[in-house]
CHARMM-style PDB file with segment names, atoms N, HN, CA, C and O in Angstrom:
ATOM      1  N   UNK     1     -13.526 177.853-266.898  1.00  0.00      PROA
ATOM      2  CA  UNK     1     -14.085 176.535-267.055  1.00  0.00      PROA
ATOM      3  C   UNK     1     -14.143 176.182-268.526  1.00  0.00      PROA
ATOM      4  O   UNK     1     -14.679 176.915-269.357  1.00  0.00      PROA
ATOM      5  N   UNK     2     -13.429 174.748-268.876  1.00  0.00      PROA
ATOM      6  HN  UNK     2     -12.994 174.152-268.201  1.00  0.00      PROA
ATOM      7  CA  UNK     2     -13.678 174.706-269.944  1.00  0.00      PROA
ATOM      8  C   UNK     2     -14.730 173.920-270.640  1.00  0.00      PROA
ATOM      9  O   UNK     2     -15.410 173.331-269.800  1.00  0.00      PROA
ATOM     10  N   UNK     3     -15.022 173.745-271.551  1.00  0.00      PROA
ATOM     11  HN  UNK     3     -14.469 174.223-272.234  1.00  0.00      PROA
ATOM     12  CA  UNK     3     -16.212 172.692-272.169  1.00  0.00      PROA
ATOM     13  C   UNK     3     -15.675 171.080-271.991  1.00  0.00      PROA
ATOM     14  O   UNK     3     -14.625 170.471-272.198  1.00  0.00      PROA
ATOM     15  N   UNK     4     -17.279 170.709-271.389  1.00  0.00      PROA
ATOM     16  HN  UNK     4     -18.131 171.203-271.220  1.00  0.00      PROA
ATOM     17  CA  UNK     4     -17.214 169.602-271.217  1.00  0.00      PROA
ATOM     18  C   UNK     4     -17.492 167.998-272.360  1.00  0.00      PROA
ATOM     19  O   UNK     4     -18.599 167.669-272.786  1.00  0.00      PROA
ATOM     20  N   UNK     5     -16.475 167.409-272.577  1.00  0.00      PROA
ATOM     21  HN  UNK     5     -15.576 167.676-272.232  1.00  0.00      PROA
ATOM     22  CA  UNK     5     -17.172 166.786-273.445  1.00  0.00      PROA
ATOM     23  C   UNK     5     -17.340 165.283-272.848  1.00  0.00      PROA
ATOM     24  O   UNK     5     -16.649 164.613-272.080  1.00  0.00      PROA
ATOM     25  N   UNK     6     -18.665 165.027-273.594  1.00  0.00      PROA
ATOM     26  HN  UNK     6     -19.226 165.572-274.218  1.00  0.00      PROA
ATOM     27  CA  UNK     6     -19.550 163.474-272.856  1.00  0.00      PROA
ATOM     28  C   UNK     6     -19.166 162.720-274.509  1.00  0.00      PROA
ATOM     29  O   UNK     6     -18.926 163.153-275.636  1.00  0.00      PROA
ATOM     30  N   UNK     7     -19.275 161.432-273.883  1.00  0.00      PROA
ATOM     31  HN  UNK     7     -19.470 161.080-272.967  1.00  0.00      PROA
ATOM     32  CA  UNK     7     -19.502 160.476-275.187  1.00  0.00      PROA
ATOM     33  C   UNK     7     -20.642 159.526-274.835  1.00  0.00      PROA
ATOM     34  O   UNK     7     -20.253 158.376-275.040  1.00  0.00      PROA
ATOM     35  N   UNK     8     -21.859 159.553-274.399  1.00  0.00      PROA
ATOM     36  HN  UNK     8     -22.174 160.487-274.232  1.00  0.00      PROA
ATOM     37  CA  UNK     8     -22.742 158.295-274.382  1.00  0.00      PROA
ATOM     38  C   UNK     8     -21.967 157.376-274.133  1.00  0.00      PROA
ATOM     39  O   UNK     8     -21.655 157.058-272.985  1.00  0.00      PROA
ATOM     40  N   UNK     9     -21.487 156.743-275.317  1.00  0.00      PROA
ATOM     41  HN  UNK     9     -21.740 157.001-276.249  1.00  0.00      PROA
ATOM     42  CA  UNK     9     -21.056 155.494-275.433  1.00  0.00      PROA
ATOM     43  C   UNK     9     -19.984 155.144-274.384  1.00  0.00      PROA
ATOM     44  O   UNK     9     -19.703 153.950-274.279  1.00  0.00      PROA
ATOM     45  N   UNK    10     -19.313 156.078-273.552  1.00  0.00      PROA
ATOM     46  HN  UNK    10     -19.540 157.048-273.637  1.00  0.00      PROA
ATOM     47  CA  UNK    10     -18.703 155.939-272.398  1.00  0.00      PROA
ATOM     48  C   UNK    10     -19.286 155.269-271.274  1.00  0.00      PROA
ATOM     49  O   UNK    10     -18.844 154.348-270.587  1.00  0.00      PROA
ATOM     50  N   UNK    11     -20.309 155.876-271.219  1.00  0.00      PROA
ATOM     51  HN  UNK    11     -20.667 156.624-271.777  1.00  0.00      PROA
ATOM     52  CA  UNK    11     -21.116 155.856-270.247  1.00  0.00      PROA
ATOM     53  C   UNK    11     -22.280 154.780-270.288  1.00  0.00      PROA
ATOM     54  O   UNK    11     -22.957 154.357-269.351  1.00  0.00      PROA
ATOM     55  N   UNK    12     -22.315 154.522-271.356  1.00  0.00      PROA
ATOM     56  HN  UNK    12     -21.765 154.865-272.117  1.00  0.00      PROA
ATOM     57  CA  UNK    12     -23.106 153.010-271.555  1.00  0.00      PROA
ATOM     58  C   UNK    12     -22.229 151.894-271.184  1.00  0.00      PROA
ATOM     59  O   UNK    12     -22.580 150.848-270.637  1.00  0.00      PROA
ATOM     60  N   UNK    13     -21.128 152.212-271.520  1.00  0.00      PROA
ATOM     61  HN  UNK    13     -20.843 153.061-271.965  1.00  0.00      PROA
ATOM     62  CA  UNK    13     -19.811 151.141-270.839  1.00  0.00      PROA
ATOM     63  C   UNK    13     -19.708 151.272-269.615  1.00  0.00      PROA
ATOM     64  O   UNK    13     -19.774 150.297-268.866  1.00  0.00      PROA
ATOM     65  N   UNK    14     -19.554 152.328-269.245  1.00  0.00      PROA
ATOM     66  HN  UNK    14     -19.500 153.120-269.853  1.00  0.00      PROA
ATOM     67  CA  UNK    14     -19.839 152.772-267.422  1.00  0.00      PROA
ATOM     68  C   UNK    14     -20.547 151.989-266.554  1.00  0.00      PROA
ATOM     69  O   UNK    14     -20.182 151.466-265.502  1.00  0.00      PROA
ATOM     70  N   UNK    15     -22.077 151.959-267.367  1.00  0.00      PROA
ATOM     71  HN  UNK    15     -22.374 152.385-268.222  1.00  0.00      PROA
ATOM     72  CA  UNK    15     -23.236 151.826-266.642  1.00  0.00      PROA
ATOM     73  C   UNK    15     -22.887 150.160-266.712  1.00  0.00      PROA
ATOM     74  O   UNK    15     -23.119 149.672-265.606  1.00  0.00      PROA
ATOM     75  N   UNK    16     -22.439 149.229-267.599  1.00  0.00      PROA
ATOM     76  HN  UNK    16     -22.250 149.625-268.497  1.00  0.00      PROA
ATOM     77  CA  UNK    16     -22.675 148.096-267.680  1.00  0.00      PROA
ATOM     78  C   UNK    16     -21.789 147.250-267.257  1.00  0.00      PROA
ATOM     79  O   UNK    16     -21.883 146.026-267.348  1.00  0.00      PROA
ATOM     80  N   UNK    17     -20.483 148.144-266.559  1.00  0.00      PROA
ATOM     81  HN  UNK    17     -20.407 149.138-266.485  1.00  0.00      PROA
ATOM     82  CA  UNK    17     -19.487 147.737-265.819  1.00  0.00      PROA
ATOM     83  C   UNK    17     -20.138 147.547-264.281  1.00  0.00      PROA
ATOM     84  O   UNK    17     -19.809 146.641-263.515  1.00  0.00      PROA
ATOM     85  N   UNK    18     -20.941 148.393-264.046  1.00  0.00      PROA
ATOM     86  HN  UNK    18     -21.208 149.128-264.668  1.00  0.00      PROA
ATOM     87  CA  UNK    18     -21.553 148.990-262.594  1.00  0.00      PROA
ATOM     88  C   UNK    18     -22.627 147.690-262.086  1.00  0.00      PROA
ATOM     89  O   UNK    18     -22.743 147.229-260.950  1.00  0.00      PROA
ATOM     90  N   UNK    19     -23.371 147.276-263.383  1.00  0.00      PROA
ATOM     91  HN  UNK    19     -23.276 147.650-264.306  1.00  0.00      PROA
ATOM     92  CA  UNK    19     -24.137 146.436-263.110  1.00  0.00      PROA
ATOM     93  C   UNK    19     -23.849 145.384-263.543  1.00  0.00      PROA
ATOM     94  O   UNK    19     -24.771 144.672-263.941  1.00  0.00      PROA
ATOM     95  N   UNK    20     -22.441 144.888-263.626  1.00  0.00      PROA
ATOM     96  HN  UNK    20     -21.692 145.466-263.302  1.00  0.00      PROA
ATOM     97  CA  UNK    20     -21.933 143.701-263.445  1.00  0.00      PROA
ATOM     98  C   UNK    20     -21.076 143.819-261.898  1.00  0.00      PROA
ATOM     99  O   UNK    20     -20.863 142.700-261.431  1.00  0.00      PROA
ATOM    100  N   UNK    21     -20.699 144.657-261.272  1.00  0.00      PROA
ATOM    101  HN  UNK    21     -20.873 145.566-261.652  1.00  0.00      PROA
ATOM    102  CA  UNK    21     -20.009 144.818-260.481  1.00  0.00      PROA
ATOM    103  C   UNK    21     -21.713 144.604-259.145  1.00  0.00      PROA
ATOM    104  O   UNK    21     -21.549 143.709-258.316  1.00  0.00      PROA
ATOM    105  N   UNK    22     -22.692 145.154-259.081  1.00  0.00      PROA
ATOM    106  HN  UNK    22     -22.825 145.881-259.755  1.00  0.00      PROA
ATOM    107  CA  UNK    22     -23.729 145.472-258.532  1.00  0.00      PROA
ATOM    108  C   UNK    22     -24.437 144.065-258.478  1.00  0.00      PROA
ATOM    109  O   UNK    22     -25.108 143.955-257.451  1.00  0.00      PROA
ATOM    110  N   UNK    23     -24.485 142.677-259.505  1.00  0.00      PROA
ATOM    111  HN  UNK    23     -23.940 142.766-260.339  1.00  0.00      PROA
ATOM    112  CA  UNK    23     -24.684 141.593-259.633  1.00  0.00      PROA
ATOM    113  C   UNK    23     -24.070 141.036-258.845  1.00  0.00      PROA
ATOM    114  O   UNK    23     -24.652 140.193-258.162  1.00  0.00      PROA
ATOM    115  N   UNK    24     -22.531 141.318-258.618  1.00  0.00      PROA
ATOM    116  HN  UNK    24     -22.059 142.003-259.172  1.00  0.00      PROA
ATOM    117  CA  UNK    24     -21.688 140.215-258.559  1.00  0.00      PROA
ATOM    118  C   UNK    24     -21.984 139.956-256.991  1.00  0.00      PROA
ATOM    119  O   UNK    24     -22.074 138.950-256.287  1.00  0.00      PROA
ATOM    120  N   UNK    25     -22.134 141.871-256.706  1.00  0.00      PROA
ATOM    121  HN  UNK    25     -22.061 142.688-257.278  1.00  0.00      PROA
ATOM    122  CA  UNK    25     -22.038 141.852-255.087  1.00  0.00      PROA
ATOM    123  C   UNK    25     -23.660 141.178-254.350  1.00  0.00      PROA
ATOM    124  O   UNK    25     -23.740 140.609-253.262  1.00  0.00      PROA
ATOM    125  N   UNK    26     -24.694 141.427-255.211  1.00  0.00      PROA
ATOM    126  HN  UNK    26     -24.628 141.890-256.096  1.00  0.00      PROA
ATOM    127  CA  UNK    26     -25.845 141.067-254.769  1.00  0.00      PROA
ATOM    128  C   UNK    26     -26.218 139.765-254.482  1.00  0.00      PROA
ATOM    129  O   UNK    26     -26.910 139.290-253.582  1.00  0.00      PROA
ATOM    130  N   UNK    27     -25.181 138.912-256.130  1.00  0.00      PROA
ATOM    131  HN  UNK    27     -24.619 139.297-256.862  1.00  0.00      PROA
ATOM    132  CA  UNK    27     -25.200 137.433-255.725  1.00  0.00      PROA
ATOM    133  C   UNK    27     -24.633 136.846-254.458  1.00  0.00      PROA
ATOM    134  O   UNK    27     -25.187 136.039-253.711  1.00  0.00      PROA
ATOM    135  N   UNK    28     -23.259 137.465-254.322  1.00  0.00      PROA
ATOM    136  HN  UNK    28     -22.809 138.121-254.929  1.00  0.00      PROA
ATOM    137  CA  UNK    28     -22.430 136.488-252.982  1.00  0.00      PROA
ATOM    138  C   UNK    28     -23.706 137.483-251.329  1.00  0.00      PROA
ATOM    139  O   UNK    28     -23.725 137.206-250.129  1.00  0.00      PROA
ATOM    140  N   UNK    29     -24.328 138.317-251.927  1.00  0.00      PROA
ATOM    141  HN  UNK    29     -24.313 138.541-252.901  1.00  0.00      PROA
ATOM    142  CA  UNK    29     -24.662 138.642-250.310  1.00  0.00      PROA
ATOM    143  C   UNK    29     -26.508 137.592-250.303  1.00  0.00      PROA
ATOM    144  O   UNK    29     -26.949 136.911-249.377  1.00  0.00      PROA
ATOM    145  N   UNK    30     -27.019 137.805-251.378  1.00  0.00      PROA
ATOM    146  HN  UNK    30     -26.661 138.358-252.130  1.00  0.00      PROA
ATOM    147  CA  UNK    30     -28.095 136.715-251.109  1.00  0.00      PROA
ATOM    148  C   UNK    30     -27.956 135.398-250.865  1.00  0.00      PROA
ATOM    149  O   UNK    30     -28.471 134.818-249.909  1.00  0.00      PROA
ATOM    150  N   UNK    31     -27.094 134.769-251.916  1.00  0.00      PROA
ATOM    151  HN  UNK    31     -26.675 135.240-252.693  1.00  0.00      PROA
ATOM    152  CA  UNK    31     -26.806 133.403-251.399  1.00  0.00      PROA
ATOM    153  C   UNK    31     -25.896 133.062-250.393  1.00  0.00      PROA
ATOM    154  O   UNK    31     -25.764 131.853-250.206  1.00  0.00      PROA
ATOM    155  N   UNK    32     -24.999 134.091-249.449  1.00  0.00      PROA
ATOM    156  HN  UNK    32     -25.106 135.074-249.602  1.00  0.00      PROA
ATOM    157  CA  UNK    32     -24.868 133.836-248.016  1.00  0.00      PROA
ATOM    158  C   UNK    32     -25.805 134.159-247.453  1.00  0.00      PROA
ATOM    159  O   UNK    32     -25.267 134.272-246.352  1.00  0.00      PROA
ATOM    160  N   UNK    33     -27.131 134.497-247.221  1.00  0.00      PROA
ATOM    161  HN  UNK    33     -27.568 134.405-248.116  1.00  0.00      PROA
ATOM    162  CA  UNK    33     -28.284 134.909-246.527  1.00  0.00      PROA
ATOM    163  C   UNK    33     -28.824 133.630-246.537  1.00  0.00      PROA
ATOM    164  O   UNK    33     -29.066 133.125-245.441  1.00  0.00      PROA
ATOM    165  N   UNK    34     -29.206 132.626-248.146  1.00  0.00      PROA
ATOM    166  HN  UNK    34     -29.010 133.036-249.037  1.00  0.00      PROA
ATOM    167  CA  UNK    34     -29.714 132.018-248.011  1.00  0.00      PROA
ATOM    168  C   UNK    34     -28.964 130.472-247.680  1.00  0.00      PROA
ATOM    169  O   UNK    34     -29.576 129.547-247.145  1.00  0.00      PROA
ATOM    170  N   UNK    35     -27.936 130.422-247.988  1.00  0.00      PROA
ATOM    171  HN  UNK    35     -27.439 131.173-248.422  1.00  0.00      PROA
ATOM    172  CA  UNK    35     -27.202 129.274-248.059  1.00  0.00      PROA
ATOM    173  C   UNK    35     -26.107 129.258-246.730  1.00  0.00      PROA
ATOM    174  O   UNK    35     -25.685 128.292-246.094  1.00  0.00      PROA
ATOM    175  N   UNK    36     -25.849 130.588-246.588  1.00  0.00      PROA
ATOM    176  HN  UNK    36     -26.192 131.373-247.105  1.00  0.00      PROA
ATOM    177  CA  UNK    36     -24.537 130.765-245.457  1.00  0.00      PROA
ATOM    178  C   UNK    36     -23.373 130.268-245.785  1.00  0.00      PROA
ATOM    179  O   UNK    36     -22.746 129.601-244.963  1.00  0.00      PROA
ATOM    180  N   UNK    37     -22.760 130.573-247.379  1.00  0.00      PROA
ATOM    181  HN  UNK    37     -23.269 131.115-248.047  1.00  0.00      PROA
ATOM    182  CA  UNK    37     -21.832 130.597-247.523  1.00  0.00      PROA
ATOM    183  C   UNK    37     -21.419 131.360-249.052  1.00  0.00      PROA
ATOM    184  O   UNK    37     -22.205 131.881-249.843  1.00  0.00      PROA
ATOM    185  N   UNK    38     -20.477 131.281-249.126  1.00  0.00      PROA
ATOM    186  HN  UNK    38     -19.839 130.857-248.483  1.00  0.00      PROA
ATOM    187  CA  UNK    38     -20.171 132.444-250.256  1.00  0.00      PROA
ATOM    188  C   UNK    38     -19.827 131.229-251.353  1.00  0.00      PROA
ATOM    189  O   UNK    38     -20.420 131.396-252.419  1.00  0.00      PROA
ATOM    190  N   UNK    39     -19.061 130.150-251.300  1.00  0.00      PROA
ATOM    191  HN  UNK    39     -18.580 130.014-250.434  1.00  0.00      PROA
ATOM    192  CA  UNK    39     -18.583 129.361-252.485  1.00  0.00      PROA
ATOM    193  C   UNK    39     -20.110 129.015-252.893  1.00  0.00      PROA
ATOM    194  O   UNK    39     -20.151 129.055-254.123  1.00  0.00      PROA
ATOM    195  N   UNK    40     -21.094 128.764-252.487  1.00  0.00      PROA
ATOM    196  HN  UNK    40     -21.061 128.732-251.488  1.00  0.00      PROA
ATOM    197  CA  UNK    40     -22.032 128.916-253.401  1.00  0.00      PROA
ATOM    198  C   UNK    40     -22.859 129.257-253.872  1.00  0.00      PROA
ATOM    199  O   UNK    40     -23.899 128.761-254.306  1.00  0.00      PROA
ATOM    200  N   UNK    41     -22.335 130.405-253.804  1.00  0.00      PROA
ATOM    201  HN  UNK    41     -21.491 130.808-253.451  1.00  0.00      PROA
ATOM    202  CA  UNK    41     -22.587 131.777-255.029  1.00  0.00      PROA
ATOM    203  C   UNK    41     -22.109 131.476-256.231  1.00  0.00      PROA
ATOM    204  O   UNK    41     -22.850 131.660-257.197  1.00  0.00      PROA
ATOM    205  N   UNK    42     -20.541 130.860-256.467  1.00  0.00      PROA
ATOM    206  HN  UNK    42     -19.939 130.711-255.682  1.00  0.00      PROA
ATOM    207  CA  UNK    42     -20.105 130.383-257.240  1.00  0.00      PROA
ATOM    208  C   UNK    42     -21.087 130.081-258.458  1.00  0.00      PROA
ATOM    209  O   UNK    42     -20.849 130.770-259.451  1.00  0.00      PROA
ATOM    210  N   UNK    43     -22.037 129.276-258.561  1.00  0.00      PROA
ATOM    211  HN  UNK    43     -22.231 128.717-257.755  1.00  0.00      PROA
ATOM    212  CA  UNK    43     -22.846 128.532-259.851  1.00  0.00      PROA
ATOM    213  C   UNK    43     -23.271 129.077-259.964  1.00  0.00      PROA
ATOM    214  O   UNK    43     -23.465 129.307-261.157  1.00  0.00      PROA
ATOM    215  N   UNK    44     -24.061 130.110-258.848  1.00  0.00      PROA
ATOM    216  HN  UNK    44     -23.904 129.923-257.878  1.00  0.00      PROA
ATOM    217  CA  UNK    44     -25.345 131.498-259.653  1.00  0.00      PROA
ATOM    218  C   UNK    44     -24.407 132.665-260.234  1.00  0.00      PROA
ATOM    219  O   UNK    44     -24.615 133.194-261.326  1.00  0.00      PROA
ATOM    220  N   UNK    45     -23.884 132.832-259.808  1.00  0.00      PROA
ATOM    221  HN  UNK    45     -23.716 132.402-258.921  1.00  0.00      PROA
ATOM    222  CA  UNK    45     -23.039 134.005-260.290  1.00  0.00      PROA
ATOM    223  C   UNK    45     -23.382 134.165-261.685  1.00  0.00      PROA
ATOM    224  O   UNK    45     -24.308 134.960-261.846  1.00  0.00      PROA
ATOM    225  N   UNK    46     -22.879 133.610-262.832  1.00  0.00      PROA
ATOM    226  HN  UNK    46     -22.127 132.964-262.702  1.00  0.00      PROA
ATOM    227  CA  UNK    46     -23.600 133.539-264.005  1.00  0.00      PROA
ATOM    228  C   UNK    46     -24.687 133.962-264.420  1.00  0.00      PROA
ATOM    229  O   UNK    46     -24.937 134.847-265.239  1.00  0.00      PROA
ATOM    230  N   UNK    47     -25.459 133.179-263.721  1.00  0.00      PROA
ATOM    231  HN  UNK    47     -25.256 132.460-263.056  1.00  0.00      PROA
ATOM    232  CA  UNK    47     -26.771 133.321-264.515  1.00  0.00      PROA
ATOM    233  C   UNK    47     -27.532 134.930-263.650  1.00  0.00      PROA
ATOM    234  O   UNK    47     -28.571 135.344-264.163  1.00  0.00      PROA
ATOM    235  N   UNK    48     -27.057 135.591-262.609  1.00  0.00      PROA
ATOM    236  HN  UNK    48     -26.212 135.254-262.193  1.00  0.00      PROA
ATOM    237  CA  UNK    48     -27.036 136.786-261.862  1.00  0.00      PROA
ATOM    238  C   UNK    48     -26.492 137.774-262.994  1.00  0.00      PROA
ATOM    239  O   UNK    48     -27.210 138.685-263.406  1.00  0.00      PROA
ATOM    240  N   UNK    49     -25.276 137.576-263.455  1.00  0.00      PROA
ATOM    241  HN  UNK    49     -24.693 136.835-263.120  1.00  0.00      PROA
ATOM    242  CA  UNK    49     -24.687 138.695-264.103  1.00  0.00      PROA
ATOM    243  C   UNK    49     -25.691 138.823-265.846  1.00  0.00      PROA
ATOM    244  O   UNK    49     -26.101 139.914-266.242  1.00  0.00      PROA
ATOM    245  N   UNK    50     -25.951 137.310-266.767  1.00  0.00      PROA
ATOM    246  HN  UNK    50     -25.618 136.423-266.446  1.00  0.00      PROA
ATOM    247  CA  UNK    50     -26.461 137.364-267.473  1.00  0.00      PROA
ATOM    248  C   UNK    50     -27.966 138.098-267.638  1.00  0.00      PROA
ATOM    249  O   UNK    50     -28.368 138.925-268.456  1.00  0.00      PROA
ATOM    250  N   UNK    51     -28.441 137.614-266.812  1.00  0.00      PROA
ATOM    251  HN  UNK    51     -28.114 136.941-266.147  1.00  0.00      PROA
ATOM    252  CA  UNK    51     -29.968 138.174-266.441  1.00  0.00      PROA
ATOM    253  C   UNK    51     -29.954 139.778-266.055  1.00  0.00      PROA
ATOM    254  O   UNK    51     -30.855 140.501-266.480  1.00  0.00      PROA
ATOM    255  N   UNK    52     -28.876 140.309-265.220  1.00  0.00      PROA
ATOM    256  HN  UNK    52     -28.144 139.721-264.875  1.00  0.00      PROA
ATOM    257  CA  UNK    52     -29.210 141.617-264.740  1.00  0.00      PROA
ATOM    258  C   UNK    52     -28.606 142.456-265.631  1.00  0.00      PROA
ATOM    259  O   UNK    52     -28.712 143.683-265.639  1.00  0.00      PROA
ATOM    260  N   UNK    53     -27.471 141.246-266.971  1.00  0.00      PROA
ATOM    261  HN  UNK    53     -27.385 140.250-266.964  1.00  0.00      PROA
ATOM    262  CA  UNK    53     -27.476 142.719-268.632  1.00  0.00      PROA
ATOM    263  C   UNK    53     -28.372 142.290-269.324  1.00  0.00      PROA
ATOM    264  O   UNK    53     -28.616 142.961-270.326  1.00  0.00      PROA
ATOM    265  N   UNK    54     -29.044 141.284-269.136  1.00  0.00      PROA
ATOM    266  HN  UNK    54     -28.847 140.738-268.322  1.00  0.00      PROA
ATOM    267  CA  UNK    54     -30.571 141.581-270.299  1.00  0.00      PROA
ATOM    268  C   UNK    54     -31.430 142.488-270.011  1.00  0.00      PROA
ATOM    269  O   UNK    54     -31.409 143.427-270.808  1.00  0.00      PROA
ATOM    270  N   UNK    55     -32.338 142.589-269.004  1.00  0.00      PROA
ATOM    271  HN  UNK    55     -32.355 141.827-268.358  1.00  0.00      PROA
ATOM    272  CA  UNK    55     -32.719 143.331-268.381  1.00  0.00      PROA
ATOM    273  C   UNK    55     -32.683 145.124-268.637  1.00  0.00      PROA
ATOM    274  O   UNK    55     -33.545 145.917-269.016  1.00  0.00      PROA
ATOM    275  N   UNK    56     -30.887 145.315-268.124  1.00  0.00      PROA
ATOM    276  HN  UNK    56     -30.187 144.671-267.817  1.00  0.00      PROA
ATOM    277  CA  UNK    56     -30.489 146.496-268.681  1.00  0.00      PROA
ATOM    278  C   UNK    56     -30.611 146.673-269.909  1.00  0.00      PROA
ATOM    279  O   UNK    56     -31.531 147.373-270.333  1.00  0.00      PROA
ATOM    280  N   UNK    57     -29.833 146.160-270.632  1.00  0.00      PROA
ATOM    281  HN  UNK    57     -29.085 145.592-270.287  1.00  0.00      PROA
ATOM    282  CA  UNK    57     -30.368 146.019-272.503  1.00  0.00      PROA
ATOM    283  C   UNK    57     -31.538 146.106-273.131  1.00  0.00      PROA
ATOM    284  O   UNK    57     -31.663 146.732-274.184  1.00  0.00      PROA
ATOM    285  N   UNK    58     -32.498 145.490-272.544  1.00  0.00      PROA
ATOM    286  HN  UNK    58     -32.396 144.982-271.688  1.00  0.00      PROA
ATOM    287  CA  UNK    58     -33.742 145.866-273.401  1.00  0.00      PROA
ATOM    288  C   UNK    58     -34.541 147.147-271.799  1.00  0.00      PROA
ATOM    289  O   UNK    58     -35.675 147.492-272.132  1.00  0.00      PROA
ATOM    290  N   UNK    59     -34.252 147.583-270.787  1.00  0.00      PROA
ATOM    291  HN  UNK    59     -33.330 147.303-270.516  1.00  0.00      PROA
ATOM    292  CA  UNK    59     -34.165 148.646-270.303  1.00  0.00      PROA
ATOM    293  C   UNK    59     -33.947 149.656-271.246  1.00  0.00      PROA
ATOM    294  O   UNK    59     -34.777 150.456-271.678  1.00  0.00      PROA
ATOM    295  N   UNK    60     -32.860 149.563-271.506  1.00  0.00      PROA
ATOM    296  HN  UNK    60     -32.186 148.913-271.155  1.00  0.00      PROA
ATOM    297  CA  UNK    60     -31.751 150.930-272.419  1.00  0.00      PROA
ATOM    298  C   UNK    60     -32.835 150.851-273.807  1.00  0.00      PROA
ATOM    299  O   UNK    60     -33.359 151.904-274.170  1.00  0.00      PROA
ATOM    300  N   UNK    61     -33.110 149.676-274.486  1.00  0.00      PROA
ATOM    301  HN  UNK    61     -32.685 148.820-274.191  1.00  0.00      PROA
ATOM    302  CA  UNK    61     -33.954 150.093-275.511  1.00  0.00      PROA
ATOM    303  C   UNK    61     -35.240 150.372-275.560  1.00  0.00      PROA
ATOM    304  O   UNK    61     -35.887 150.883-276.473  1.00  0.00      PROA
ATOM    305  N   UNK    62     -35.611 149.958-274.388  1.00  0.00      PROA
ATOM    306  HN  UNK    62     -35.085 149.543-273.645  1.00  0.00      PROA
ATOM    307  CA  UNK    62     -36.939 150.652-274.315  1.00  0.00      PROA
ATOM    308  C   UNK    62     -37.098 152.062-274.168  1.00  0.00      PROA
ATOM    309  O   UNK    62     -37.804 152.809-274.846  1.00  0.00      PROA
ATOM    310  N   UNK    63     -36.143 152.419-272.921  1.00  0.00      PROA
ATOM    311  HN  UNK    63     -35.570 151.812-272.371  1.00  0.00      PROA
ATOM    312  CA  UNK    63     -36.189 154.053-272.986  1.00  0.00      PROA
ATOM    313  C   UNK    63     -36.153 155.085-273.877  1.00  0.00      PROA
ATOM    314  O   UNK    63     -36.701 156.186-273.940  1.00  0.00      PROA
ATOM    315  N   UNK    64     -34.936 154.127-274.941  1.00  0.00      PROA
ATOM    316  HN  UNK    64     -34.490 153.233-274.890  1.00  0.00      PROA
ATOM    317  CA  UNK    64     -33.958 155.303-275.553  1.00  0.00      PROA
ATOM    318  C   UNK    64     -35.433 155.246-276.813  1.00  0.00      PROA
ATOM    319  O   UNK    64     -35.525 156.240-277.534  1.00  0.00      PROA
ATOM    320  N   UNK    65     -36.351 154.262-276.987  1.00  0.00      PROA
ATOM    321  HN  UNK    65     -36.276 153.455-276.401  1.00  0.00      PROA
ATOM    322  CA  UNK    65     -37.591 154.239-278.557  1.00  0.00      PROA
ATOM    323  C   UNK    65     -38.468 154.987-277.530  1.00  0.00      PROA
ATOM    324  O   UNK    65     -39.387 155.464-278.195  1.00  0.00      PROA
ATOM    325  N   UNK    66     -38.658 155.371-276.044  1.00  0.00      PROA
ATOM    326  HN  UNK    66     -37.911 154.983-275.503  1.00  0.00      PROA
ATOM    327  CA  UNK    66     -39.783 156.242-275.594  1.00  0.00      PROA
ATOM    328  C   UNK    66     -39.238 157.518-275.528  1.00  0.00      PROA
ATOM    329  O   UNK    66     -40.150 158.333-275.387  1.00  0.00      PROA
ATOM    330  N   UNK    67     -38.197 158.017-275.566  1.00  0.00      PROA
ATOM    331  HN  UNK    67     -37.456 157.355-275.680  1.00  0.00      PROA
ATOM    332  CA  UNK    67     -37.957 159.558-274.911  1.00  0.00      PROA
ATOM    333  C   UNK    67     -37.311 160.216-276.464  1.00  0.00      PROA
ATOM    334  O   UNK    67     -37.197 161.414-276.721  1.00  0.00      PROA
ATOM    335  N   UNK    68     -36.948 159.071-277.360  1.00  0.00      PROA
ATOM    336  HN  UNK    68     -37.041 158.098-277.151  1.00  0.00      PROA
ATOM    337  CA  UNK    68     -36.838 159.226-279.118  1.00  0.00      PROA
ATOM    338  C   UNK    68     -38.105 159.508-279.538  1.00  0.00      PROA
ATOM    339  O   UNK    68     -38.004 160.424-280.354  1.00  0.00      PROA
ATOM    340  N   UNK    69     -39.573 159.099-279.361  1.00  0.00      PROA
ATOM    341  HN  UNK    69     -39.655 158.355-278.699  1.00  0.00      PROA
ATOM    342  CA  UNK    69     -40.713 159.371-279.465  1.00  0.00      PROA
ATOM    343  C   UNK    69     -41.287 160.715-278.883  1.00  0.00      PROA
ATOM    344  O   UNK    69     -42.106 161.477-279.398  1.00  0.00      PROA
ATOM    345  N   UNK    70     -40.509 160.820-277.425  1.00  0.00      PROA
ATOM    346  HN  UNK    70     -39.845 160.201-277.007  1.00  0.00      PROA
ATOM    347  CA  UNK    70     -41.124 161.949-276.948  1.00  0.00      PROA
ATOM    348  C   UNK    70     -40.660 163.055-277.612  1.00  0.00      PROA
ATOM    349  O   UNK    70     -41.407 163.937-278.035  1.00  0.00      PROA
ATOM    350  N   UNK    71     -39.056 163.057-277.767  1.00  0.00      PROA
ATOM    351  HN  UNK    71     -38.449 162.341-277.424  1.00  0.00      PROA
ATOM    352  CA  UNK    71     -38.408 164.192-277.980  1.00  0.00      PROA
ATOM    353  C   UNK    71     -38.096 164.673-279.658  1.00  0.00      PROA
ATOM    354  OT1 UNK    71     -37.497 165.721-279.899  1.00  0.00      PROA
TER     355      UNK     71
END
């Protein structure tokens, strides 16, 4: 087995691909729940994907100034 190597910064790209992909799907399945149709999802879509990387973003900085404190 050989050594594994990580880059964070991979994986911060990872994570923020995931939760644009995780938005996209959450938007078209709520607003067919609520609307019963998928084209309008269309206009939220946006403001779904914007909101759920702020969120993550100051997520990620909050953690990374508490477990920098802890550790």
């Amino acid at each position: 087995f050989g050594e594994l190597s990580f880059d964070p910064a991979n994986f911060i790209i990872f994570s923020r691909l995931c939760i644009v992909a995780i938005s996209v799907a959450s938007t078209f399945i709520l607003i067919n729940l609520i609307k019963g149709n998928f084209k309008a999802g269309l206009k939220y879509l946006p403001i779904f994907v914007i909101v759920s990387l702020i969120v993550y973003e100051v997520s990620l900085q909050l953690l990374t100034l508490l477990f920098v404190a802890i550790f």
